[in-house]
C-alpha positions in Angstrom: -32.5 14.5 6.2 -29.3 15.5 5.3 -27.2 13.2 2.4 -23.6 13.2 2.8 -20.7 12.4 0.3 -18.5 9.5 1.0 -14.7 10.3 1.8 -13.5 10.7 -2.0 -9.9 10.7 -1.5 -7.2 13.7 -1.5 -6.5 15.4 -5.0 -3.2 17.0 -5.4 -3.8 20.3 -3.5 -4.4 18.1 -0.3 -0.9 16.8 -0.1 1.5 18.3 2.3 5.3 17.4 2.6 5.4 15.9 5.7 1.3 14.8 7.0 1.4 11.4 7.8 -1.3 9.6 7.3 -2.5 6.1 9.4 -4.2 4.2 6.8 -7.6 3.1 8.8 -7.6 -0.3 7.8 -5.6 -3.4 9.1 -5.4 -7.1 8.0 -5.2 -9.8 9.4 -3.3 -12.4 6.8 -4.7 -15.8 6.4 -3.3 -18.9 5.3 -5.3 -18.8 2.3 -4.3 -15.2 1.1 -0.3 -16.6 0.9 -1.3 -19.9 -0.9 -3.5 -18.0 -3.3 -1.1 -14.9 -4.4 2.1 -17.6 -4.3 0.1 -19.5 -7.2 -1.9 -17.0 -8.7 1.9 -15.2 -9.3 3.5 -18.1 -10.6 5.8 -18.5 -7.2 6.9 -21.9 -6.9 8.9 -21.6 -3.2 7.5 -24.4 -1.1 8.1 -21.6 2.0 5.0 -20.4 0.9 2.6 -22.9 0.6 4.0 -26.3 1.9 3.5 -26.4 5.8 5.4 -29.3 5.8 8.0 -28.1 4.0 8.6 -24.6 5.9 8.3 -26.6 9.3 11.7 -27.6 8.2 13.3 -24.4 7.8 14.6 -21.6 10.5 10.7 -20.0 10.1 8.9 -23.6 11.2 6.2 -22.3 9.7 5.5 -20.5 5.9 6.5 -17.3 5.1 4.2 -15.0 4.1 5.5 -14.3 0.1 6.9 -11.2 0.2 5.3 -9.6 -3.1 1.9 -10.2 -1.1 2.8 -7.9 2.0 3.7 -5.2 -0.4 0.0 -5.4 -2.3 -1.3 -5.5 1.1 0.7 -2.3 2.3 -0.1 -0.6 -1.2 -3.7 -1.6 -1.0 -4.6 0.1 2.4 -2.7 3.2 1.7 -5.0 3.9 -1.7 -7.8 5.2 0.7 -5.6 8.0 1.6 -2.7 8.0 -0.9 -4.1 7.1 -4.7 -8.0 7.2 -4.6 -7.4 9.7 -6.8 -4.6 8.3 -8.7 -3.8 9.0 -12.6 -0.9 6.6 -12.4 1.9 5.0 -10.3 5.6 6.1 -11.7 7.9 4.2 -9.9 8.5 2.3 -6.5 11.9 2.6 -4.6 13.5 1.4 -1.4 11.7 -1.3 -1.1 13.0 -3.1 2.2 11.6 -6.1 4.3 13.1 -5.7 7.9 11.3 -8.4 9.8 9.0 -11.5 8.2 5.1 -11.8 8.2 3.8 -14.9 8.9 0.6 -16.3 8.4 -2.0 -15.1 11.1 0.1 -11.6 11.2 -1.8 -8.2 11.3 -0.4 -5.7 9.2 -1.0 -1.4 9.5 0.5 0.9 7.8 0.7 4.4 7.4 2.7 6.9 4.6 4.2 10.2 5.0 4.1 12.5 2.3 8.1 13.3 1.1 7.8 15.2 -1.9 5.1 17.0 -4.0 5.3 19.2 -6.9 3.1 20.3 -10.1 3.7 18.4 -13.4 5.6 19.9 -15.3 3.8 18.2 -18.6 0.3 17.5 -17.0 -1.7 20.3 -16.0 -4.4 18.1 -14.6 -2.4 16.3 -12.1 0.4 17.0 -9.7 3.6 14.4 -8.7 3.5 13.1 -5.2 6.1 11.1 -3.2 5.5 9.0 0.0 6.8 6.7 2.5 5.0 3.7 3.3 5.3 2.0 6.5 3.8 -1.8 7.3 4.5 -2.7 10.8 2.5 -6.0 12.1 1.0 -6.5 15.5 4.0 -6.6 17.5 4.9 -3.1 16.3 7.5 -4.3 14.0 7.8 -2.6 10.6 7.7 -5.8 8.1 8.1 -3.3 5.1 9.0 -0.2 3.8 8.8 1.8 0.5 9.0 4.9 -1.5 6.2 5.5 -4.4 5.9 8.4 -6.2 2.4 9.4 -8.3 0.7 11.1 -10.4 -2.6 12.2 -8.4 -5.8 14.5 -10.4 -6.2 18.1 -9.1 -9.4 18.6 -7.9 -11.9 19.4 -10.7 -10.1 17.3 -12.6 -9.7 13.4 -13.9 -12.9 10.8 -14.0 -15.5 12.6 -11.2 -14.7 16.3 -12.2 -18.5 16.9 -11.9 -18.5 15.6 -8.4 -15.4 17.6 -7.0 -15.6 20.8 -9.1 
């Protein structure tokens, strides 16, 4: 029998300006996911989490909260992006083109724009992408810019494993 590692993310000398990657996983947003983060965030719009409320508006329905789509996006780019993240250092360009709406599925995938050596970190390297969310219809529902710090292989909290 052979035993094989599990995917361990890309390290900094895995990144190429311009690879896009298609994030694997997709998800499928439920009515309790947008009650949940609205409250657990302290966001008091009824278009969130009162049906009856957001029947009455041009939606007829609630709005997915908007802070909640960009988690989601963020979240299924880690497996490709930041598994091997030292730190986020800023997020950009953050635009919402079209709503999500509760029972939307939402993709994504990021293309790398930028990446560079630190010039104060030795360990890690700075990386910039573009992150796409589209939803089922193929409509992009979000879009943003993040720019990391990511470990060099050999480096960071498994160094043992990846050396």
């Amino acid at each position: 029998m052979t035993t094989h590692s599990g995917w361990q993310g890309r390290f900094f000398e895995d990144f190429v300006c311009g690879d896009e990657y298609r994030h694997p996983l997709g998800r499928t947003v439920t009515t309790t996911d947008n009650i949940w983060f609205s409250l657990l965030t302290q966001n008091t719009a009824p278009l969130h989490f009162d049906h009856e409320y957001a029947r009455r508006t041009e939606f007829g329905r609630p709005l997915v909260n908007s802070t909640f789509t960009l988690a989601l996006v963020a979240g299924q780019s880690v497996t490709d992006v930041s598994q091997n993240v030292f730190a986020n250092l800023g997020w950009t360009d953050i635009v919402l083109p079209a709503p999500v709406f509760e029972g939307d599925t939402i993709h994504s995938r990021s293309t790398v724009l930028a990446v560079r050596e630190s010039r104060s970190r030795p360990a890690v390297g700075v990386v910039t992408v573009r992150t796409e969310g589209t939803k089922q219809t193929g409509e992009t529902v979000i879009e943003f810019s993040r720019t990391l710090l990511v470990y060099k292989r050999g480096h960071g909290p498994r160094a043992e494993e990846t050396a």
